[in-house]
C-alpha positions as CSV (number, residue, x, y, z in Angstrom):
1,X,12.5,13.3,-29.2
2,X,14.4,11.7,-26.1
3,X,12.5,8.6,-24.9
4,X,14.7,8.4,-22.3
5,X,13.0,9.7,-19.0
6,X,15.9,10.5,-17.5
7,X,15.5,8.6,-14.4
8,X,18.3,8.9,-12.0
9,X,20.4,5.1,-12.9
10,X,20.7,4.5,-9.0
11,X,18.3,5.8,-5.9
12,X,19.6,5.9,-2.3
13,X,17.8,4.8,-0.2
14,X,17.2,5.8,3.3
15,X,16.8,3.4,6.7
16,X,16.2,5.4,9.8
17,X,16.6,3.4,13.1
18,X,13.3,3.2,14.4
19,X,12.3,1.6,10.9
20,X,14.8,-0.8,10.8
21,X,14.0,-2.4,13.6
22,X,10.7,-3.4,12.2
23,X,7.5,-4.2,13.3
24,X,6.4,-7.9,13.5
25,X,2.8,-8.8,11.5
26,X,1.3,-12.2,10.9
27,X,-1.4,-11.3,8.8
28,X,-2.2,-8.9,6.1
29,X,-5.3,-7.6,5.2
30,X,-5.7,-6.7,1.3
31,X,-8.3,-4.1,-0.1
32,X,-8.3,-2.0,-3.4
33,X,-10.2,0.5,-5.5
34,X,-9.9,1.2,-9.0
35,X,-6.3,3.6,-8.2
36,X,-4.9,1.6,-5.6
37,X,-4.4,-1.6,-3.5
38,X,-4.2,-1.2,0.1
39,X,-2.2,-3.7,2.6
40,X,-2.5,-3.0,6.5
41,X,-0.1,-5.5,8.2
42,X,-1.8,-6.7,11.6
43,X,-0.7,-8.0,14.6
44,X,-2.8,-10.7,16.3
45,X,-2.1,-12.3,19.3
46,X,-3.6,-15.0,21.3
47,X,-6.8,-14.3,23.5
48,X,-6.7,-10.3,22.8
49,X,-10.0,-9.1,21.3
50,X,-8.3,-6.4,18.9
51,X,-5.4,-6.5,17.0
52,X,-3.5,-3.2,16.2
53,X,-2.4,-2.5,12.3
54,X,1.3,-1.9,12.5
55,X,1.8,-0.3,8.9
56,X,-0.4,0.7,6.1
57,X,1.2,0.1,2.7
58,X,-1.0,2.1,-0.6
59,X,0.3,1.1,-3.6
60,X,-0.4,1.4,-7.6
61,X,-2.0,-1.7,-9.1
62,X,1.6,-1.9,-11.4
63,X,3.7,-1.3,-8.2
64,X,1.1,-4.1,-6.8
65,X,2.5,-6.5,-9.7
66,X,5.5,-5.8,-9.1
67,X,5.3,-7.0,-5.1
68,X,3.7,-10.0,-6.0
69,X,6.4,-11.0,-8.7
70,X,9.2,-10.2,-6.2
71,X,7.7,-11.8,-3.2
72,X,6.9,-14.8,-5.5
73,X,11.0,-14.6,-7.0
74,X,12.1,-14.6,-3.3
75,X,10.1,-17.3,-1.9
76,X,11.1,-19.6,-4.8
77,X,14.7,-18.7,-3.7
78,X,14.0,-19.0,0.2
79,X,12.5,-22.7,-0.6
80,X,15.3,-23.4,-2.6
81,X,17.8,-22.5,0.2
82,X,15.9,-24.0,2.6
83,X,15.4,-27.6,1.0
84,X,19.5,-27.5,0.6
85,X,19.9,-26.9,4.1
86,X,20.4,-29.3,6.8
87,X,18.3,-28.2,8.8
88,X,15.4,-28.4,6.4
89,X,16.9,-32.1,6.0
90,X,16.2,-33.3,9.5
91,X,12.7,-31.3,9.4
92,X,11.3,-33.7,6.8
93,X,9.3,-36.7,7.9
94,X,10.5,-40.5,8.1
95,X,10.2,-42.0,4.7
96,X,8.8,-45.2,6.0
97,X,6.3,-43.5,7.8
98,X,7.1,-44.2,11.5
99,X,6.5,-41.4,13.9
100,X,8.3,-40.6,16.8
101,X,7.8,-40.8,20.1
102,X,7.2,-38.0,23.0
């Protein structure tokens, strides 16, 4: 018997406009049942009551893993970059301690 699942060896994947564009969220809330975890990105914004949930994500506690390893991967790289910028040089605070002034 063929163990082999015969999964395609590359998927195309599909961007429409409107999704690339994106929709800007600075926090996530996280729920799950015993199937799947559930990740509605939020927008808040300063002195509104309500915040509106820009996209509902469901996914498969293994799909689930899988995020976290990736996200975990890419912010290790994304630090990495970042502390061999200059930019990232000139962010970091005095050595000696000394602030600056206003």
């Amino acid at each position: 018997m063929d163990n082999n699942l015969n999964l395609p060896s590359e998927i195309q994947i599909e961007l429409s406009e409107d999704i690339a564009q994106g929709s800007y969220a600075n926090l996530a809330v996280i729920a799950h049942s015993s199937y799947d975890f559930v990740i509605d990105f939020i927008r808040v914004l300063p002195g509104m009551p309500k915040a509106k949930v820009q996209s509902r994500i469901i996914l498969t506690p293994d799909n689930a893993r899988r995020l976290v390893l990736a996200l975990e991967d890419n912010i290790r790289k994304f630090d990495e970059m970042e502390r061999n910028s200059a930019a990232f040089q000139t962010m970091l605070p005095p050595i000696d301690g000394m602030s600056g002034e206003a």
